[in-house]
N, CA, C and O atoms as CSV, one atom per row, in Angstrom:
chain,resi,resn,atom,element,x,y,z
A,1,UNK,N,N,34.139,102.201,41.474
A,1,UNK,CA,C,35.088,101.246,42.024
A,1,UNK,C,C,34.463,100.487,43.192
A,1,UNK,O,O,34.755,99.306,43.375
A,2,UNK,N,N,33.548,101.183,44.042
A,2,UNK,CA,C,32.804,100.512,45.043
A,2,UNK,C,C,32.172,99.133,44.731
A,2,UNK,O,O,32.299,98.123,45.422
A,3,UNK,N,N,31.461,99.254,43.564
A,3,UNK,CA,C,30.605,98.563,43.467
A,3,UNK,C,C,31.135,97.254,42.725
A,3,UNK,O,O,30.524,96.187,42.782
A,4,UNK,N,N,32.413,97.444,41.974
A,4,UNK,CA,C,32.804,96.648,41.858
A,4,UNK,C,C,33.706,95.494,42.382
A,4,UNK,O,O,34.020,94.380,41.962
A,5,UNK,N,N,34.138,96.644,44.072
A,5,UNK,CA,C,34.642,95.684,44.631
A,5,UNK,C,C,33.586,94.726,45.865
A,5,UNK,O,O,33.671,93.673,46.497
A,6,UNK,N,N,32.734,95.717,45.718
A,6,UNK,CA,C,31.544,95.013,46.778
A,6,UNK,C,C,30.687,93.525,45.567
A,6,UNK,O,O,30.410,92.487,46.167
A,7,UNK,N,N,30.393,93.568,44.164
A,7,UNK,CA,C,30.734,92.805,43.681
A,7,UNK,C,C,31.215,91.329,43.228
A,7,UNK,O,O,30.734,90.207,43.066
A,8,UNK,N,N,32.696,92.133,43.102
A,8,UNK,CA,C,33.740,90.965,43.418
A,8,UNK,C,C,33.678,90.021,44.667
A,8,UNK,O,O,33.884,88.811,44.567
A,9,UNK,N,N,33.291,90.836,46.213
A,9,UNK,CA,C,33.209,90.369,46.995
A,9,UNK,C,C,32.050,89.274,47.661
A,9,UNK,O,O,31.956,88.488,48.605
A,10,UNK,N,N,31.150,89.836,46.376
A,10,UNK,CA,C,29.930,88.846,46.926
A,10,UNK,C,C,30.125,87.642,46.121
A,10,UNK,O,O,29.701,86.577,46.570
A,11,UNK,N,N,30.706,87.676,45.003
A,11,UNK,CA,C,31.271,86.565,43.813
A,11,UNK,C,C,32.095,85.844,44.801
A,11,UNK,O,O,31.710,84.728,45.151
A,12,UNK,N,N,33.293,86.385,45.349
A,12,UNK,CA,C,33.754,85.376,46.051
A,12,UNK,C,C,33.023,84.760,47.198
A,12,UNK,O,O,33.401,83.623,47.480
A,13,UNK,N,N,32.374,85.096,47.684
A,13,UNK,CA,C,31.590,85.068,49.051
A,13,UNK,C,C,31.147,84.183,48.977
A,13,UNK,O,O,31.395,83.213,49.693
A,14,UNK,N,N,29.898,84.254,47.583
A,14,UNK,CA,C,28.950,82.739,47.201
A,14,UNK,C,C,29.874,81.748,46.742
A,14,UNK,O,O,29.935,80.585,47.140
A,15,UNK,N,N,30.758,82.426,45.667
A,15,UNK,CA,C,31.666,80.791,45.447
A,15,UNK,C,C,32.185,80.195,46.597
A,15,UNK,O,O,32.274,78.971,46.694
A,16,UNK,N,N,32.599,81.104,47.638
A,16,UNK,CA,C,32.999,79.705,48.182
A,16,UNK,C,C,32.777,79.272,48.922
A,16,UNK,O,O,33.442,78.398,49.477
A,17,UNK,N,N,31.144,79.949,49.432
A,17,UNK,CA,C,30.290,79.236,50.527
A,17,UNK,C,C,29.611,77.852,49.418
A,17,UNK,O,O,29.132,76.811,49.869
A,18,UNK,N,N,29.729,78.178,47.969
A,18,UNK,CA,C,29.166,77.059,46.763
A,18,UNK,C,C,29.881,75.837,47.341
A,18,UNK,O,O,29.410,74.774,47.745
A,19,UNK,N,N,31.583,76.422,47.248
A,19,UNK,CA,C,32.187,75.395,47.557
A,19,UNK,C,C,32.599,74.267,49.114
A,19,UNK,O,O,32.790,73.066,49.309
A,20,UNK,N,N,32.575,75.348,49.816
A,20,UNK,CA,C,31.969,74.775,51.219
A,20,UNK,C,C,31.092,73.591,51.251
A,20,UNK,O,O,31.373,72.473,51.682
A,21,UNK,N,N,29.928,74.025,50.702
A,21,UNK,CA,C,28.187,72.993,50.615
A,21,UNK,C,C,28.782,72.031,50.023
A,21,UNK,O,O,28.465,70.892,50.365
A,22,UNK,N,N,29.896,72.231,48.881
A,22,UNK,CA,C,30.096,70.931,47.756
A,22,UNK,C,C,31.133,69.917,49.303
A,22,UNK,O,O,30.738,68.879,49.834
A,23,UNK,N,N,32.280,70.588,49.605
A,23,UNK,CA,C,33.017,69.871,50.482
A,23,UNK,C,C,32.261,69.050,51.381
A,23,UNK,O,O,32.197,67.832,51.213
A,24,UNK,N,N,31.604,69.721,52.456
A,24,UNK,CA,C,30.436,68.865,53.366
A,24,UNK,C,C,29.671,67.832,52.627
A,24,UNK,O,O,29.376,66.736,53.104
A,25,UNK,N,N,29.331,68.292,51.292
A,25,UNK,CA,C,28.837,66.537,50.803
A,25,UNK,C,C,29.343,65.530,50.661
A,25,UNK,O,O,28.972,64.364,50.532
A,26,UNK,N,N,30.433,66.154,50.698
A,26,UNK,CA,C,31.620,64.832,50.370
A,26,UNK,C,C,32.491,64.726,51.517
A,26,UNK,O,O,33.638,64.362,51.258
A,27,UNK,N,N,32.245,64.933,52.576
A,27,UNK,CA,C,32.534,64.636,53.693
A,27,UNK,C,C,33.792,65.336,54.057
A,27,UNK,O,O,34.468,64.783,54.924
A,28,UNK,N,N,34.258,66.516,53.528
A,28,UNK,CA,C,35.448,67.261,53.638
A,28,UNK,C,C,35.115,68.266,54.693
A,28,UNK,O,O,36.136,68.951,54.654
A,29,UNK,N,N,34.665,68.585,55.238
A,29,UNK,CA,C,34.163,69.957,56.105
A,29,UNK,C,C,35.442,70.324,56.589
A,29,UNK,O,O,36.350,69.524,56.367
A,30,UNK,N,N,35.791,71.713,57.409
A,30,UNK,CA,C,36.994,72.292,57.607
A,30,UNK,C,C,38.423,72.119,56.650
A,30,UNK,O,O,39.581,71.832,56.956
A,31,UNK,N,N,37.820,72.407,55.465
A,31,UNK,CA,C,38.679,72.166,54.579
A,31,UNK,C,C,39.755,73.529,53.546
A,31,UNK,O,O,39.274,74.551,54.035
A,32,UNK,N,N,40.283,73.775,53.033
A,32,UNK,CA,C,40.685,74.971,52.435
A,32,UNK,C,C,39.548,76.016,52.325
A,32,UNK,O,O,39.603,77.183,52.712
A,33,UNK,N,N,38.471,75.369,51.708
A,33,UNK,CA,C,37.409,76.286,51.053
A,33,UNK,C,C,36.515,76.748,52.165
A,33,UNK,O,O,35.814,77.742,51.973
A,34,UNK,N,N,36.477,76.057,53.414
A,34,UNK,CA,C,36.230,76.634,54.307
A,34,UNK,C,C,37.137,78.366,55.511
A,34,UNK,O,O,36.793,79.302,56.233
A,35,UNK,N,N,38.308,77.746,54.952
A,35,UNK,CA,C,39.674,78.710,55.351
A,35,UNK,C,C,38.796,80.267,54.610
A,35,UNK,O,O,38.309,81.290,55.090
A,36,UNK,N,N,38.983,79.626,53.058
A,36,UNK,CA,C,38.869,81.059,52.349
A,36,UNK,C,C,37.961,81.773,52.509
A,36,UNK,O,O,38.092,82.996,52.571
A,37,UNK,N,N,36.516,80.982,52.638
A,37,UNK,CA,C,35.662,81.517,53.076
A,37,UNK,C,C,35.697,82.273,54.640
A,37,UNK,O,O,35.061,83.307,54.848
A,38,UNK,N,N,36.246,81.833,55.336
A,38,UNK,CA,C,36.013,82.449,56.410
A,38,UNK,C,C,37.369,83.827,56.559
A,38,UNK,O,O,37.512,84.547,57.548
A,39,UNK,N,N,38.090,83.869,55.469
A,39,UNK,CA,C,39.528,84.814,55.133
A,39,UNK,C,C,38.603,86.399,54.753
A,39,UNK,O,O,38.798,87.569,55.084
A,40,UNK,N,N,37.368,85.597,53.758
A,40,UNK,CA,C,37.259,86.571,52.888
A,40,UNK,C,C,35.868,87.418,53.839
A,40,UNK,O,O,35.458,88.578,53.839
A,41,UNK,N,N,35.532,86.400,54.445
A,41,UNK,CA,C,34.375,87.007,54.708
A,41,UNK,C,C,34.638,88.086,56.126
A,41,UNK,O,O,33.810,88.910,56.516
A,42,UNK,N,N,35.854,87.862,56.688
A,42,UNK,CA,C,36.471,88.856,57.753
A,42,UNK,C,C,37.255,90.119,57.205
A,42,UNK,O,O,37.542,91.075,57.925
A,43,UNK,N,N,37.579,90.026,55.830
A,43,UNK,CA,C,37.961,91.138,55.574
A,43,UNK,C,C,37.041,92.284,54.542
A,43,UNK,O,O,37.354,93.385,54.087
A,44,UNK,N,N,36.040,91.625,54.450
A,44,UNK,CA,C,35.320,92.301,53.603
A,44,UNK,C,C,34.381,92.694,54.931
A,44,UNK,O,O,33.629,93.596,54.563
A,45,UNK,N,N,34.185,92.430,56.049
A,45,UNK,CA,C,33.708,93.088,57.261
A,45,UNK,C,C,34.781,93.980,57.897
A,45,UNK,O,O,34.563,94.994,58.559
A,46,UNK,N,N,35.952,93.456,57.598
A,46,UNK,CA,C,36.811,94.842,57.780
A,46,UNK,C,C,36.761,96.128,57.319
A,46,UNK,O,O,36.641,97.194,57.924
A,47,UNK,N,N,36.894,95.814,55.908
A,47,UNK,CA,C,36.418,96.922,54.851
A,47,UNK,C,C,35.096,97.727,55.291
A,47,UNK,O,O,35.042,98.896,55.674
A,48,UNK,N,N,34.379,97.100,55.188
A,48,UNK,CA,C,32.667,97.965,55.538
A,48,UNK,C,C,33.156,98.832,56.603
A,48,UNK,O,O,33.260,100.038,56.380
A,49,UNK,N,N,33.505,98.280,57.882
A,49,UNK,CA,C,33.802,98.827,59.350
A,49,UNK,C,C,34.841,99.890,59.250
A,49,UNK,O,O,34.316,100.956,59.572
A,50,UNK,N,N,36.046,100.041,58.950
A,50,UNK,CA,C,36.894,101.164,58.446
A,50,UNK,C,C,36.643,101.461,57.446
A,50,UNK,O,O,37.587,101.974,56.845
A,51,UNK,N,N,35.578,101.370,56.818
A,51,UNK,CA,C,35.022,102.489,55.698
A,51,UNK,C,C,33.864,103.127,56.254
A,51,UNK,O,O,33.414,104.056,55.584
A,52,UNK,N,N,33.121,102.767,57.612
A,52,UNK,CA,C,32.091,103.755,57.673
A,52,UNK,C,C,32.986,104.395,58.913
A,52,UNK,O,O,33.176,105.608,58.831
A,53,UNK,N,N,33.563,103.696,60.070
A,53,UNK,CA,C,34.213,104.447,60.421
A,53,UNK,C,C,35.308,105.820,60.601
A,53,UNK,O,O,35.406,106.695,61.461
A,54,UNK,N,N,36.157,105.477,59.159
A,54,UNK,CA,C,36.749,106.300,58.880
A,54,UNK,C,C,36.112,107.360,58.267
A,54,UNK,O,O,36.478,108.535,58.229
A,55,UNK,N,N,34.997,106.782,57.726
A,55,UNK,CA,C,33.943,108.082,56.682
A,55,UNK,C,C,33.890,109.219,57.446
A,55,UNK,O,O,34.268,110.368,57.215
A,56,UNK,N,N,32.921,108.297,59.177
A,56,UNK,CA,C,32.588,109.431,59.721
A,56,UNK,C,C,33.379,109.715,60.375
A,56,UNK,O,O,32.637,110.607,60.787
A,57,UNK,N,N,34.481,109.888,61.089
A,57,UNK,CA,C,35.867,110.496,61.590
A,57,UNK,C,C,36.111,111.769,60.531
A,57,UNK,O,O,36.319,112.977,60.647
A,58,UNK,N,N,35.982,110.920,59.555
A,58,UNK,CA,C,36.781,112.662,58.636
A,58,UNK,C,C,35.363,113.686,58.886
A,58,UNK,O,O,35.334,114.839,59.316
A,59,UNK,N,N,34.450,112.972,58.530
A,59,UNK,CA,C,33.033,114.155,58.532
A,59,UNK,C,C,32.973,114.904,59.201
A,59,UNK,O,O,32.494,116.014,58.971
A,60,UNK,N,N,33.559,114.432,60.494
A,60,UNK,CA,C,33.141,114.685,61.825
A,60,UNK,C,C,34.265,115.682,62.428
A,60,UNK,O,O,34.076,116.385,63.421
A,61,UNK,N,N,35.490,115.636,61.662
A,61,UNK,CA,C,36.566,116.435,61.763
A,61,UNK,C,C,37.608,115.465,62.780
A,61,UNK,O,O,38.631,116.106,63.021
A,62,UNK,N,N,37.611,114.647,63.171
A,62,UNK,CA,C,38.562,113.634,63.958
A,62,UNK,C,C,39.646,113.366,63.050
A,62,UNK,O,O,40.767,113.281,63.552
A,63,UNK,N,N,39.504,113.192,61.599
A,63,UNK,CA,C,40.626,113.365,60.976
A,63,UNK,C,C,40.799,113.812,59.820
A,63,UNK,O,O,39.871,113.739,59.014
A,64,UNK,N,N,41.936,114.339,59.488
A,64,UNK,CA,C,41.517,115.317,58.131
A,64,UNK,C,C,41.059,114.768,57.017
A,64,UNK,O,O,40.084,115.293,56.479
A,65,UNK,N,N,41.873,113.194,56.238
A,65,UNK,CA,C,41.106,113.017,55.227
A,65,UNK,C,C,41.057,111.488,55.588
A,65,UNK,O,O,41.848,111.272,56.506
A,66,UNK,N,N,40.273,110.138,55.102
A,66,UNK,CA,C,40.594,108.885,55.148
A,66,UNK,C,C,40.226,108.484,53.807
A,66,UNK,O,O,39.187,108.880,53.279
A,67,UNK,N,N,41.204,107.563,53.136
A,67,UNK,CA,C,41.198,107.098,51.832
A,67,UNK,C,C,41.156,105.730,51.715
A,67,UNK,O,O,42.247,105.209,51.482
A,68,UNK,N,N,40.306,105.076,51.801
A,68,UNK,CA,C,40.422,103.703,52.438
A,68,UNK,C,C,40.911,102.742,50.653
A,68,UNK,O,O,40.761,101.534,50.472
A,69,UNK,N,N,41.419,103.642,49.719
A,69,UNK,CA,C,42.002,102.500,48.553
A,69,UNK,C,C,43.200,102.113,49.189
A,69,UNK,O,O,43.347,101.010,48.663
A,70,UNK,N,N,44.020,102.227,49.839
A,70,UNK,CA,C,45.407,101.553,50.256
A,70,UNK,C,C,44.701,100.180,51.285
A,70,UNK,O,O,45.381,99.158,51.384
A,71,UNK,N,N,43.799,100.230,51.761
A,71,UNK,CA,C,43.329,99.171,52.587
A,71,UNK,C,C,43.089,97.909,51.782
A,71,UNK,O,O,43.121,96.756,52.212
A,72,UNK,N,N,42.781,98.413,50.236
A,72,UNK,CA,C,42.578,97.167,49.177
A,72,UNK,C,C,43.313,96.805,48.994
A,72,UNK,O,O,43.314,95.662,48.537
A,73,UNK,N,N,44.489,97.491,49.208
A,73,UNK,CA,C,45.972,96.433,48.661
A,73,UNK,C,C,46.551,95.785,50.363
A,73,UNK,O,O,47.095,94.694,50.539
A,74,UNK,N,N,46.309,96.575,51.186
A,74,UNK,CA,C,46.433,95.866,52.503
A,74,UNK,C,C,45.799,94.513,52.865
A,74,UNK,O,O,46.258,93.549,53.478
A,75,UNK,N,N,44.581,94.742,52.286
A,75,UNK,CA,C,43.388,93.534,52.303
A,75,UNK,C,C,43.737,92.450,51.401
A,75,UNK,O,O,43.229,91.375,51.721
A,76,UNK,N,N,44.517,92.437,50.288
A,76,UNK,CA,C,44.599,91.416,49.387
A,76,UNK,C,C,46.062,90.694,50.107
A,76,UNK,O,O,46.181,89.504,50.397
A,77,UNK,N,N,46.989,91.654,50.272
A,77,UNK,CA,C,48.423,90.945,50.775
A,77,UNK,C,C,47.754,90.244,52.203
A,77,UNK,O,O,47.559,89.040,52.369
A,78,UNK,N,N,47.560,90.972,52.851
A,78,UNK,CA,C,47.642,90.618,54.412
A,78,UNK,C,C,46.009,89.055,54.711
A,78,UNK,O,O,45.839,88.179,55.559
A,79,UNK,N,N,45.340,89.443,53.657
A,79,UNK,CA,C,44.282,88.403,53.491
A,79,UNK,C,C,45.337,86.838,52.915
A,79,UNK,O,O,45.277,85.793,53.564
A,80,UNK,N,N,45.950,86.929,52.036
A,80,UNK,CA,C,46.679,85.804,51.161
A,80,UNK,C,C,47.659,85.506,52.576
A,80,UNK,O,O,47.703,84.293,52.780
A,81,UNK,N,N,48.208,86.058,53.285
A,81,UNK,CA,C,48.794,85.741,54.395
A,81,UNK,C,C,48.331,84.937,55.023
A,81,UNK,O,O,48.692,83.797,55.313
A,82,UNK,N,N,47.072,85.809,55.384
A,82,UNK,CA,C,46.474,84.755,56.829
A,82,UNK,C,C,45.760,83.654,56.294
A,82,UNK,O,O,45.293,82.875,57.125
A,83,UNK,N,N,45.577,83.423,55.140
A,83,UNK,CA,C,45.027,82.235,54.234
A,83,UNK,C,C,45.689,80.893,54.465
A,83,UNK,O,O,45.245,79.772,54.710
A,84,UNK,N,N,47.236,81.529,54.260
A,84,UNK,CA,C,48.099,80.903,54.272
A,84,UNK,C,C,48.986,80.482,55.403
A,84,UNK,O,O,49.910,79.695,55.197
A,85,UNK,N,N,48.686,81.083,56.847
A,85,UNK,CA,C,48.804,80.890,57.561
A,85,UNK,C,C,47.858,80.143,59.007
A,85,UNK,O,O,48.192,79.600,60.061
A,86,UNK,N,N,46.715,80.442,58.423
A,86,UNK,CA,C,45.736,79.913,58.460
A,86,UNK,C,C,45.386,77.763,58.414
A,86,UNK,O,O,45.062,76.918,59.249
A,87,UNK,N,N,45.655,77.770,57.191
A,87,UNK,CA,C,45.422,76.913,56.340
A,87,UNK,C,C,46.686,75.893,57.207
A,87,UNK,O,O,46.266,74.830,57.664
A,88,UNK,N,N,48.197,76.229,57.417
A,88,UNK,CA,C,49.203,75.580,57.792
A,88,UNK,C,C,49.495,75.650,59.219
A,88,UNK,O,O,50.397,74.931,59.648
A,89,UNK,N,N,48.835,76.442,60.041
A,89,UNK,CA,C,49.265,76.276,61.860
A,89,UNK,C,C,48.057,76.518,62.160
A,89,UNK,O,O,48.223,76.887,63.323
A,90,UNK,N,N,46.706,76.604,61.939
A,90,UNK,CA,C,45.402,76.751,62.202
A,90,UNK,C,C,44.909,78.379,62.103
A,90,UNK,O,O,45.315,79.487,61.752
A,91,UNK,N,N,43.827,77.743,62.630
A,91,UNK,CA,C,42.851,79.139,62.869
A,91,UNK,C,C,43.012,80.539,63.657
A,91,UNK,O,O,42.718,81.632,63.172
A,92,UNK,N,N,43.563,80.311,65.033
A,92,UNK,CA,C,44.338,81.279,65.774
A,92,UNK,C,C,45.781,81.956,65.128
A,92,UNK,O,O,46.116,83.050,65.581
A,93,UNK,N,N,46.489,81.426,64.256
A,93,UNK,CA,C,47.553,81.920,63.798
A,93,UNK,C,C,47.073,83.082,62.899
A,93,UNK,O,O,47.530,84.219,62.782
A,94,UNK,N,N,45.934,82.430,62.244
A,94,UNK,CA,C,45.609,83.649,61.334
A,94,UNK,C,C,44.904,84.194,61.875
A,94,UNK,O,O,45.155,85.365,61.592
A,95,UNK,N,N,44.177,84.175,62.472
A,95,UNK,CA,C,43.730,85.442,63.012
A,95,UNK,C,C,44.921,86.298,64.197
A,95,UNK,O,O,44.555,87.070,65.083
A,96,UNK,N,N,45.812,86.056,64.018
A,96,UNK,CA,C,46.932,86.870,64.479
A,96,UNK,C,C,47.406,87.655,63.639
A,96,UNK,O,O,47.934,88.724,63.945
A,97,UNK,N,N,47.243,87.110,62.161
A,97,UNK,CA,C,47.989,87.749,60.999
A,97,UNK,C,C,46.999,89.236,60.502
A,97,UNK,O,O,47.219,90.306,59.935
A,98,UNK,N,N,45.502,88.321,61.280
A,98,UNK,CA,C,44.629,89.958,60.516
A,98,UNK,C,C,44.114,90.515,61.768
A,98,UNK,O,O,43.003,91.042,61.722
A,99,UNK,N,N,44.840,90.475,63.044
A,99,UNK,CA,C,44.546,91.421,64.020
A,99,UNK,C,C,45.900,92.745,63.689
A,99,UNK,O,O,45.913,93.974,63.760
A,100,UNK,N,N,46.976,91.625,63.293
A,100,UNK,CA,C,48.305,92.635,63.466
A,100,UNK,C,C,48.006,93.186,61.922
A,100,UNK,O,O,48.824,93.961,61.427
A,101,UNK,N,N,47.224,92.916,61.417
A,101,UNK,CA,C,47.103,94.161,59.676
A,101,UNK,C,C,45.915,95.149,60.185
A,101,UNK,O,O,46.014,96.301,59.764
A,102,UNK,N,N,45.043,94.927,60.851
A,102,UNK,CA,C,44.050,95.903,61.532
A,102,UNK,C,C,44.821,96.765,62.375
A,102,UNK,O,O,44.199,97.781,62.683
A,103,UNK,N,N,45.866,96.693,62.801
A,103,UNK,CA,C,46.504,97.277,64.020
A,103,UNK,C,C,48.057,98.070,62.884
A,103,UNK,O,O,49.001,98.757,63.273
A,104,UNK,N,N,47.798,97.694,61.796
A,104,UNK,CA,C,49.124,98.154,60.775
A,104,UNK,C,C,47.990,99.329,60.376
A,104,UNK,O,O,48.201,100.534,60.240
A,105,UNK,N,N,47.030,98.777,60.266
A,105,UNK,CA,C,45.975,100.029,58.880
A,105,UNK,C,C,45.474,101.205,60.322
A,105,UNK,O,O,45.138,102.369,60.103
A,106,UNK,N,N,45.506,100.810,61.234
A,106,UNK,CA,C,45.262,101.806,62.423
A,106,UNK,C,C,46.628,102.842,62.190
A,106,UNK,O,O,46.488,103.875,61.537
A,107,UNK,N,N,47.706,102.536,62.673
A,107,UNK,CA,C,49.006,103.122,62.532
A,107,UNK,C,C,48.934,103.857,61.218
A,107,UNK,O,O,48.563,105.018,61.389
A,108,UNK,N,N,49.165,103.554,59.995
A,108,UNK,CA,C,48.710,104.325,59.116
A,108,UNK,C,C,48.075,105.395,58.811
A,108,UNK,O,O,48.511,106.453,58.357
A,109,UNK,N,N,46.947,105.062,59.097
A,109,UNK,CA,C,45.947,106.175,59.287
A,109,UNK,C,C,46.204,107.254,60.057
A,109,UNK,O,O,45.837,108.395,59.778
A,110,UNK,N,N,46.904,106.897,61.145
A,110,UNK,CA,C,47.307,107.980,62.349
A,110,UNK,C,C,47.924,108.512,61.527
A,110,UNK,O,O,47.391,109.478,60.981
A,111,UNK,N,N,49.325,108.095,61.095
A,111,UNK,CA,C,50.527,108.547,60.237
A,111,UNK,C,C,50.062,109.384,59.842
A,111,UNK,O,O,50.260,110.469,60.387
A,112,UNK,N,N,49.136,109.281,58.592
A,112,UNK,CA,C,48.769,109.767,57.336
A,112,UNK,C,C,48.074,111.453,58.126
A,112,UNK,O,O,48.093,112.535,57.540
A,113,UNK,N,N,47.688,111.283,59.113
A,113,UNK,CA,C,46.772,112.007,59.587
A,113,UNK,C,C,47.469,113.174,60.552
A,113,UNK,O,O,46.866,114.172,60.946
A,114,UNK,N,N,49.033,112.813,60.892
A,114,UNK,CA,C,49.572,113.496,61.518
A,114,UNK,C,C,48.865,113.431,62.663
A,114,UNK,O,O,48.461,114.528,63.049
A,115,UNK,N,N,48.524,112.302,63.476
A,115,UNK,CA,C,48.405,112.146,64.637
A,115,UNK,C,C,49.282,111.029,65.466
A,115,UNK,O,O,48.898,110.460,66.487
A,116,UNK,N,N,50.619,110.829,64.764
A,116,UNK,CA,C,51.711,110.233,65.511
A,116,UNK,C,C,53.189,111.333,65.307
A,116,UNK,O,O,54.309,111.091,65.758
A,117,UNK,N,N,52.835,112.393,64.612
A,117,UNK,CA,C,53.939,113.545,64.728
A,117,UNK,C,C,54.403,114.140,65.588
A,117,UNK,O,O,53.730,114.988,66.172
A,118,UNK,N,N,55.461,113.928,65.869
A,118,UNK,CA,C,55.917,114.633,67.715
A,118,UNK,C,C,55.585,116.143,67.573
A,118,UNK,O,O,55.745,116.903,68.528
């Protein structure tokens, strides 16, 4: 499953840095395809970062287990968000949308981990 989402991720990555290069020729720069590109390429650095992080937390005994497949479905909703939020009130909005999903997948994790249990 790794490899296919690391993959997928480089497929999107090049397409739409492809499409980027195509926009700037044609005089479009900061355009959608620039949005996505810069959507996709922050959450697939998310991913890496709470996947080695969390790796070594559990290794390390900081927490009992981390399963980072719920982050893929976190990553696809909360990515199409800030795309979309992004794209319609600028750049700072969305990156509001994927500080507060980094700060949702933190909470979680605690949850999951029984380190927010009174």
């Amino acid at each position: 499953m790794t490899r296919w989402a690391l993959a997928l991720s480089v497929v999107l990555l090049l397409g739409g840095l492809l499409t980027v290069a195509v926009a700037r020729r044609l005089g479009k720069s900061g355009s959608r395809p620039s949005a996505f590109v810069s959507v996709v390429a922050l959450w697939i650095a998310a991913w890496a970062l709470w996947g080695l992080v969390g790796g070594l937390a559990a290794q390390y005994g900081l927490l009992q287990r981390y399963d980072g497949t719920l982050f893929a479905a976190l990553a696809l909703a909360a990515g199409a968000w800030q795309y979309r939020t992004q794209v319609r009130q600028g750049r700072d909005r969305g990156l509001t949308v994927f500080v507060g999903a980094q700060i949702l997948w933190a909470v979680l994790v605690m949850a999951r981990n029984g380190v927010l249990a009174p």
